[in-house]
Jmol script that loads the backbone (N, CA, C; Angstrom):
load data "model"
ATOM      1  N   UNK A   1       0.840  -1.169   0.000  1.00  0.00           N
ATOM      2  CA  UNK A   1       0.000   0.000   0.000  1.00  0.00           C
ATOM      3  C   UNK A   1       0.894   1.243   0.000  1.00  0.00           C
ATOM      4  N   UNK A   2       0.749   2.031  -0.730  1.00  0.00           N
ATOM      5  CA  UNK A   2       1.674   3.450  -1.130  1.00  0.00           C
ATOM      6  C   UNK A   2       0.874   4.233   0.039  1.00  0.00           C
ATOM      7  N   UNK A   3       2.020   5.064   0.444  1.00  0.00           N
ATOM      8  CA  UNK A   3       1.617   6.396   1.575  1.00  0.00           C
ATOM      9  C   UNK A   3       2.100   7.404   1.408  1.00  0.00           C
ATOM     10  N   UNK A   4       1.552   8.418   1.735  1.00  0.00           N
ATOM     11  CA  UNK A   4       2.186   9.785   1.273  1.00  0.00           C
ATOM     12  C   UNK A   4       2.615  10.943   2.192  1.00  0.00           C
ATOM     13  N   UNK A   5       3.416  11.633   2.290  1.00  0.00           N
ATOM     14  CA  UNK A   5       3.982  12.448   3.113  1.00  0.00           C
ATOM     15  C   UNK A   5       2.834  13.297   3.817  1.00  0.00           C
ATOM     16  N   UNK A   6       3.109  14.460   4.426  1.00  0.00           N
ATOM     17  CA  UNK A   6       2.149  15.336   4.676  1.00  0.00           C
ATOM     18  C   UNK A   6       2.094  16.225   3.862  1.00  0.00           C
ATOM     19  N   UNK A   7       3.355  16.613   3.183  1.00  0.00           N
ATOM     20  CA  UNK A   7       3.291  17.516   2.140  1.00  0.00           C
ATOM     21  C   UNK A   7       2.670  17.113   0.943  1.00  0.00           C
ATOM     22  N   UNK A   8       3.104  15.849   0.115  1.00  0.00           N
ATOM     23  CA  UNK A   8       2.566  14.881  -0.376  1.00  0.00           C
ATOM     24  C   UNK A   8       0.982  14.767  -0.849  1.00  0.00           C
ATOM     25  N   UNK A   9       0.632  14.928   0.550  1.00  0.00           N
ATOM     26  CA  UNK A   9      -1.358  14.779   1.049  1.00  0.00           C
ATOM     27  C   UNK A   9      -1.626  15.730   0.840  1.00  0.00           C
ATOM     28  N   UNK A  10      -0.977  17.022   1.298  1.00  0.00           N
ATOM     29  CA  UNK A  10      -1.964  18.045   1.359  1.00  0.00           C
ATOM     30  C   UNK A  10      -1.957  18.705  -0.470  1.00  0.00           C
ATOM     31  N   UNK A  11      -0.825  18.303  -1.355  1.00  0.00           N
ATOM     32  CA  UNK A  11      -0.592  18.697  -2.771  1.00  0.00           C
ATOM     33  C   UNK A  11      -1.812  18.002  -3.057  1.00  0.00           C
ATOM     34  N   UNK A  12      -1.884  16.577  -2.870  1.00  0.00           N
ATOM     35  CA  UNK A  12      -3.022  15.781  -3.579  1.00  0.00           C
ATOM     36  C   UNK A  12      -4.424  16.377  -3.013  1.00  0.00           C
ATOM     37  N   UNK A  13      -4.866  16.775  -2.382  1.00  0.00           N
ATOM     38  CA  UNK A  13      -5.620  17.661  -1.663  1.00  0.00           C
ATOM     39  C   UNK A  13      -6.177  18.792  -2.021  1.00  0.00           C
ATOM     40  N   UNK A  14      -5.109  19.228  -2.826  1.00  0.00           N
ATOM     41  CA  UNK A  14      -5.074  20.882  -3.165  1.00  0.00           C
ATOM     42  C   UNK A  14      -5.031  21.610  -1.882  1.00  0.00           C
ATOM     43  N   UNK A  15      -4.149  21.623  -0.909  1.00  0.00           N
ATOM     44  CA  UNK A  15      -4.307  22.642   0.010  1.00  0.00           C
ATOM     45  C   UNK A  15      -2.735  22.608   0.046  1.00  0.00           C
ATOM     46  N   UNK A  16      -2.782  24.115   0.880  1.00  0.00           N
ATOM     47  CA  UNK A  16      -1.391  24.127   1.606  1.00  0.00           C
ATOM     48  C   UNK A  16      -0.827  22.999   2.194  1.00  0.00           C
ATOM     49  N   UNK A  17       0.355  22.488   2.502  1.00  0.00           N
ATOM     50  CA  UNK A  17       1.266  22.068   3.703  1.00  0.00           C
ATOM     51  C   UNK A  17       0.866  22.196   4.767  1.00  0.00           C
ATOM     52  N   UNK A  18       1.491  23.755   4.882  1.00  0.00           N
ATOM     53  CA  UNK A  18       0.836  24.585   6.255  1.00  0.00           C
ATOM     54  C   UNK A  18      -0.847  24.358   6.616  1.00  0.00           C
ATOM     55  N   UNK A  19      -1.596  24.635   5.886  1.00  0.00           N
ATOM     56  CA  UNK A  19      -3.249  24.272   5.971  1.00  0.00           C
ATOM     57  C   UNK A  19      -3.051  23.266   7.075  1.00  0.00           C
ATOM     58  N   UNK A  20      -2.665  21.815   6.390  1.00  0.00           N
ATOM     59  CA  UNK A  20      -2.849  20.391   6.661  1.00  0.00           C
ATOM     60  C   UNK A  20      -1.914  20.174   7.961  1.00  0.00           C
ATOM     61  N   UNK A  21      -1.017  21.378   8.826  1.00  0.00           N
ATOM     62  CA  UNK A  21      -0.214  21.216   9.707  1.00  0.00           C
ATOM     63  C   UNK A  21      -1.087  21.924  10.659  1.00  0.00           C
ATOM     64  N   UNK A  22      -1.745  22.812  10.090  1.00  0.00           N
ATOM     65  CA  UNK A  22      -2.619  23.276  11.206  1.00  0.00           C
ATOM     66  C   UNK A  22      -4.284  22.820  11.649  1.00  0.00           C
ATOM     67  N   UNK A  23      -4.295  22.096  10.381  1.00  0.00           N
ATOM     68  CA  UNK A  23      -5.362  21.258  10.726  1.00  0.00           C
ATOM     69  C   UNK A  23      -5.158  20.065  11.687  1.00  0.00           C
ATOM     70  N   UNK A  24      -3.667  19.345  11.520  1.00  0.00           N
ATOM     71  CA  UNK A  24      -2.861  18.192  12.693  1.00  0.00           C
ATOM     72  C   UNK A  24      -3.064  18.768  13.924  1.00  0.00           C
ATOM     73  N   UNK A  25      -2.536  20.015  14.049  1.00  0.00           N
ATOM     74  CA  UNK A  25      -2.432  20.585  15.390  1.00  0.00           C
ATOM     75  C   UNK A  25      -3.739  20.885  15.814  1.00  0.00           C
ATOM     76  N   UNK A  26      -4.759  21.103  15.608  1.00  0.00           N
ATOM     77  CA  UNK A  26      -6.083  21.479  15.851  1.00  0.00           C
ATOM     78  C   UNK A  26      -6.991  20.004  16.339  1.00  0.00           C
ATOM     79  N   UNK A  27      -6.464  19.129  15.824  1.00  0.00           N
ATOM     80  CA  UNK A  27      -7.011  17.765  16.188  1.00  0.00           C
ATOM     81  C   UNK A  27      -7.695  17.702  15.234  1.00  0.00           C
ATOM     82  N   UNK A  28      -8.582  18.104  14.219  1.00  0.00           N
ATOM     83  CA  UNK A  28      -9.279  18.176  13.047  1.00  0.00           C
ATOM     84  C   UNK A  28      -9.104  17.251  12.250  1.00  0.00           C
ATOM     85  N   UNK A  29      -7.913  16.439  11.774  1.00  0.00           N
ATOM     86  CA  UNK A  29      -8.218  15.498  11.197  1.00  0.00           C
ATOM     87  C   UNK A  29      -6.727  14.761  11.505  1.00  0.00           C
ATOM     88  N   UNK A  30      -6.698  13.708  11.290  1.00  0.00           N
ATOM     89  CA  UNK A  30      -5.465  12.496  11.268  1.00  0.00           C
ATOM     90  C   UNK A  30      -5.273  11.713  10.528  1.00  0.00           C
ATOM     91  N   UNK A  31      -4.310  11.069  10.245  1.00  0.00           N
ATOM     92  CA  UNK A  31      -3.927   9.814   8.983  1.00  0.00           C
ATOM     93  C   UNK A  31      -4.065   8.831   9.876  1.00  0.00           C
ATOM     94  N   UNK A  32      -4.449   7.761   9.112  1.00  0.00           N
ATOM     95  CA  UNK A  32      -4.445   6.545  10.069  1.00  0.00           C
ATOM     96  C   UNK A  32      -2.784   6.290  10.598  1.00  0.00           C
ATOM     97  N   UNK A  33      -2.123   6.610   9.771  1.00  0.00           N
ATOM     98  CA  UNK A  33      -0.756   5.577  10.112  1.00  0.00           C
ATOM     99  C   UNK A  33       0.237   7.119  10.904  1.00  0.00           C
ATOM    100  N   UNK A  34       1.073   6.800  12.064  1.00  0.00           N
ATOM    101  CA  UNK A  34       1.890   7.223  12.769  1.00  0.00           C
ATOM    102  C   UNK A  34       3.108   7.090  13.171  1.00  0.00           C
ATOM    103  N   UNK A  35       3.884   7.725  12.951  1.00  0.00           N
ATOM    104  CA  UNK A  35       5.439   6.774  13.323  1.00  0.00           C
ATOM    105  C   UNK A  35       5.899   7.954  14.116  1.00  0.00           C
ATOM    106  N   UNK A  36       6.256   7.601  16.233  1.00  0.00           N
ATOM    107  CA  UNK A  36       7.189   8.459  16.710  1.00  0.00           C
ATOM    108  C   UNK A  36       8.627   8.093  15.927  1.00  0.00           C
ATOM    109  N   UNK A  37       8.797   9.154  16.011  1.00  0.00           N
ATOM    110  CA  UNK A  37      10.365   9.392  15.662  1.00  0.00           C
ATOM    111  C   UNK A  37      10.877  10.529  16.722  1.00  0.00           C
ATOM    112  N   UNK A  38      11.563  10.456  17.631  1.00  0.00           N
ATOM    113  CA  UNK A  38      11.845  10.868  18.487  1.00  0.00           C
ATOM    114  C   UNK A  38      10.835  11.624  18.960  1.00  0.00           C
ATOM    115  N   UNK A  39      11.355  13.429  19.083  1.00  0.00           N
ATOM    116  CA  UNK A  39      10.471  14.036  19.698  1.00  0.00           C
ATOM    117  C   UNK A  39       9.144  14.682  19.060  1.00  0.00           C
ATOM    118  N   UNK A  40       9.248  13.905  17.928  1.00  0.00           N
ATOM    119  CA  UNK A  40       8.367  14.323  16.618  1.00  0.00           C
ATOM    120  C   UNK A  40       7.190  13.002  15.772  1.00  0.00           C
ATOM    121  N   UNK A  41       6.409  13.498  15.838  1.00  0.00           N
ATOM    122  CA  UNK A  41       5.832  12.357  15.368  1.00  0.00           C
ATOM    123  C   UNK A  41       5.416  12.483  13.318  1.00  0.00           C
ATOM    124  N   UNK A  42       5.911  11.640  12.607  1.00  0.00           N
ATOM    125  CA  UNK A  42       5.806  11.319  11.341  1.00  0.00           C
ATOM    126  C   UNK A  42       4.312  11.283  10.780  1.00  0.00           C
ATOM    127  N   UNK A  43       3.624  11.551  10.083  1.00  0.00           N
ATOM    128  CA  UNK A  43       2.669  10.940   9.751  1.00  0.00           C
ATOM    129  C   UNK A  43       2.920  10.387   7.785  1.00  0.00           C
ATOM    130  N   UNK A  44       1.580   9.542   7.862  1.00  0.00           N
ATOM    131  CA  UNK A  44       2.023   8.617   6.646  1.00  0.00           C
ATOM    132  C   UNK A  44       0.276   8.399   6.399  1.00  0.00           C
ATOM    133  N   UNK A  45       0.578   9.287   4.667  1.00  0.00           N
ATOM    134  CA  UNK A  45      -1.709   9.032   4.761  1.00  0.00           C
ATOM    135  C   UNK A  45      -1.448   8.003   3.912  1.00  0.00           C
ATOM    136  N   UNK A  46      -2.580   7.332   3.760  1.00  0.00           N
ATOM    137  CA  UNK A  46      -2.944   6.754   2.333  1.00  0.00           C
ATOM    138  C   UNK A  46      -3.925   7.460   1.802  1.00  0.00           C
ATOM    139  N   UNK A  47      -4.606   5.999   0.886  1.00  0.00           N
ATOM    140  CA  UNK A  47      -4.998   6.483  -0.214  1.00  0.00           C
ATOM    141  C   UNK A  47      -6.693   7.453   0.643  1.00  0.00           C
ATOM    142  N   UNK A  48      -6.894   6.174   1.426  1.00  0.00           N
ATOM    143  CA  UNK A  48      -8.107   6.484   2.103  1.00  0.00           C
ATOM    144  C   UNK A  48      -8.055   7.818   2.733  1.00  0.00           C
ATOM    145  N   UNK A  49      -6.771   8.499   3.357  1.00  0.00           N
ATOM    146  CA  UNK A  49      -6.616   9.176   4.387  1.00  0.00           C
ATOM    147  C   UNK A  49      -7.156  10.474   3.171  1.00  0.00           C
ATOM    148  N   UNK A  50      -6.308  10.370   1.878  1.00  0.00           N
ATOM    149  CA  UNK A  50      -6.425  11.207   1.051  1.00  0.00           C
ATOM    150  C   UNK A  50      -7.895  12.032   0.841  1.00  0.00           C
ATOM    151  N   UNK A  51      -8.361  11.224   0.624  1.00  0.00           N
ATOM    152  CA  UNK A  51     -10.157  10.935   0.631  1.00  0.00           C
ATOM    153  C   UNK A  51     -10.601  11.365   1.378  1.00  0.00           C
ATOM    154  N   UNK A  52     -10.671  11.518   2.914  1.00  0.00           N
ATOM    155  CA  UNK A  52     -10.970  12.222   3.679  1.00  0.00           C
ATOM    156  C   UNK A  52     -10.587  13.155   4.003  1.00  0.00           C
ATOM    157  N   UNK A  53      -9.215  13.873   3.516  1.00  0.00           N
ATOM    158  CA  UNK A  53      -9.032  14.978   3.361  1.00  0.00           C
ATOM    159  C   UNK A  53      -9.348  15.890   2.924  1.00  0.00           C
ATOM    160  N   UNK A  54     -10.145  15.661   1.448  1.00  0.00           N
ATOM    161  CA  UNK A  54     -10.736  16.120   0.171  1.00  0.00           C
ATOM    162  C   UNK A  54     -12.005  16.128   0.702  1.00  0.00           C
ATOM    163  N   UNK A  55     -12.557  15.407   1.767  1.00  0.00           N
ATOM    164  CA  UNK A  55     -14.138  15.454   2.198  1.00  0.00           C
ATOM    165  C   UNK A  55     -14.024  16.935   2.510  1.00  0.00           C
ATOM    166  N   UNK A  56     -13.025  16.539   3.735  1.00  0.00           N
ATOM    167  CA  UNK A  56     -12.604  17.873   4.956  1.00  0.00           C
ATOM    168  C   UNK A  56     -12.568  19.069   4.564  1.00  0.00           C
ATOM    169  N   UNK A  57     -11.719  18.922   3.578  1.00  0.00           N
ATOM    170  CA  UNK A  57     -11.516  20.642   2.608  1.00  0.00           C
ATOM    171  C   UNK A  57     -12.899  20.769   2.088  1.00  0.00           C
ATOM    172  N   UNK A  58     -14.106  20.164   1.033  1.00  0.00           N
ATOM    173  CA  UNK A  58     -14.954  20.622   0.661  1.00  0.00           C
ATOM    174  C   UNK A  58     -15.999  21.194   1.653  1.00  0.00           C
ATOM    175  N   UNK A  59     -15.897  20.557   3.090  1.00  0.00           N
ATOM    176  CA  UNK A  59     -16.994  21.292   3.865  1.00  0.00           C
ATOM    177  C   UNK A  59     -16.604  22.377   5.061  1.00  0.00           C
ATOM    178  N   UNK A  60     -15.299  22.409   4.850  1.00  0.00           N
ATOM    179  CA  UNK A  60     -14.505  23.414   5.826  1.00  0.00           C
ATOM    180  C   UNK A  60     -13.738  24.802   5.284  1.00  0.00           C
ATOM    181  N   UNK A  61     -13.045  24.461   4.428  1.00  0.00           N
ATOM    182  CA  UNK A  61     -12.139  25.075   3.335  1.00  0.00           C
ATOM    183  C   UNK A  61     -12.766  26.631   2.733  1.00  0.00           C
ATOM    184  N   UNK A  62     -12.284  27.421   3.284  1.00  0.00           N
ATOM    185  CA  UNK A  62     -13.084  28.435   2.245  1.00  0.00           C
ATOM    186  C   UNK A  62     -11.833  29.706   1.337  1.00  0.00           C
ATOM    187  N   UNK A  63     -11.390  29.026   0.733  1.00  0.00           N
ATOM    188  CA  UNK A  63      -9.749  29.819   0.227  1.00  0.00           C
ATOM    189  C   UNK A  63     -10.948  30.760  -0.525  1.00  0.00           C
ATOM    190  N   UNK A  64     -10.167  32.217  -0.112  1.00  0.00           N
ATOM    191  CA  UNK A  64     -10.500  33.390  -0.775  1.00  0.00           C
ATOM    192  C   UNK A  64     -12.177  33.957  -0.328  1.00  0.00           C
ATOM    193  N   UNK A  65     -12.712  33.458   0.710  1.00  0.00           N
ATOM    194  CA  UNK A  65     -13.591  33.524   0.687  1.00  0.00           C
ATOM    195  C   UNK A  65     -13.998  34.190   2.460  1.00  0.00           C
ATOM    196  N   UNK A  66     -12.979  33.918   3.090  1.00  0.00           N
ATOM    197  CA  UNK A  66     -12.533  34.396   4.588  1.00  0.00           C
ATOM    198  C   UNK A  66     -13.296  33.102   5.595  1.00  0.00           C
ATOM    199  N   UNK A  67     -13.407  33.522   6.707  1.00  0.00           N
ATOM    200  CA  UNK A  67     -14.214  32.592   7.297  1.00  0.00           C
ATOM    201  C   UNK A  67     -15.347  32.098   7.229  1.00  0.00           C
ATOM    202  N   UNK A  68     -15.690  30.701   7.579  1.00  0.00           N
ATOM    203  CA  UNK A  68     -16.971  30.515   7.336  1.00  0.00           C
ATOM    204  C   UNK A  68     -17.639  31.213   8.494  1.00  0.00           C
ATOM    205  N   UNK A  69     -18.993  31.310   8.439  1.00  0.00           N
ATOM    206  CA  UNK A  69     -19.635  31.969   9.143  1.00  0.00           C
ATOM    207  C   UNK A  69     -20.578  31.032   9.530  1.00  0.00           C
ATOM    208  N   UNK A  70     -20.042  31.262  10.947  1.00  0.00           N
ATOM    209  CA  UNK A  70     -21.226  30.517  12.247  1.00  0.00           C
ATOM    210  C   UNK A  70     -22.437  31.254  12.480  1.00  0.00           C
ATOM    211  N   UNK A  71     -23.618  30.394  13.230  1.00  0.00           N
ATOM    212  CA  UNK A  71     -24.184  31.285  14.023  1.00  0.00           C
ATOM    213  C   UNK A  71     -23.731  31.456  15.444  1.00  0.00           C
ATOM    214  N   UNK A  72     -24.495  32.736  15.968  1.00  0.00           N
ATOM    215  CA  UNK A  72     -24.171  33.141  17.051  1.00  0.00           C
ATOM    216  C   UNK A  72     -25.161  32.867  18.309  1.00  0.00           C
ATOM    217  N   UNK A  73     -25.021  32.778  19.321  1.00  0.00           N
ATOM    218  CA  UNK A  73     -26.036  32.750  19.954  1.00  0.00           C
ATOM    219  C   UNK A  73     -26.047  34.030  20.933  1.00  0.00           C
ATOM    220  N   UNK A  74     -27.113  34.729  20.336  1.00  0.00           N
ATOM    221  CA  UNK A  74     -27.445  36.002  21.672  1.00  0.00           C
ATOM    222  C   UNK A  74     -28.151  35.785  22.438  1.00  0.00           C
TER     223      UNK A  74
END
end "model"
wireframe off; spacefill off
backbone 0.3
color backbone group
């Protein structure tokens, strides 16, 4: 089974690098596969992971468009 970097994922994706690093850090989404490497942890998507990335971006993603807009509660 082929896996792909993070940089890798987020090209196939169409998003930033950065996007897909701050989406890691946010808890927002994960690859199945993980490798510590010391004080750093690796990630490794597949094909599937890909796929759900591309979900993620179509219902989150708003390039050029600013934030999505919540409601509020008053």
């Amino acid at each position: 089974m082929k896996t792909y970097s993070t940089r890798e994922a987020a090209a196939a994706a169409g998003i930033s690098w950065v996007t897909l690093r701050r989406w890691l850090a946010a808890n927002k989404i994960r690859p199945s596969k993980s490798l510590p490497f010391g004080f750093r942890t690796l990630w490794r998507w597949t094909e599937a992971d890909v796929d759900k990335l591309r979900m993620y971006k179509s219902e989150h993603y708003r390039k050029g468009r600013g934030r999505k807009v919540t409601k509020r509660e008053t």
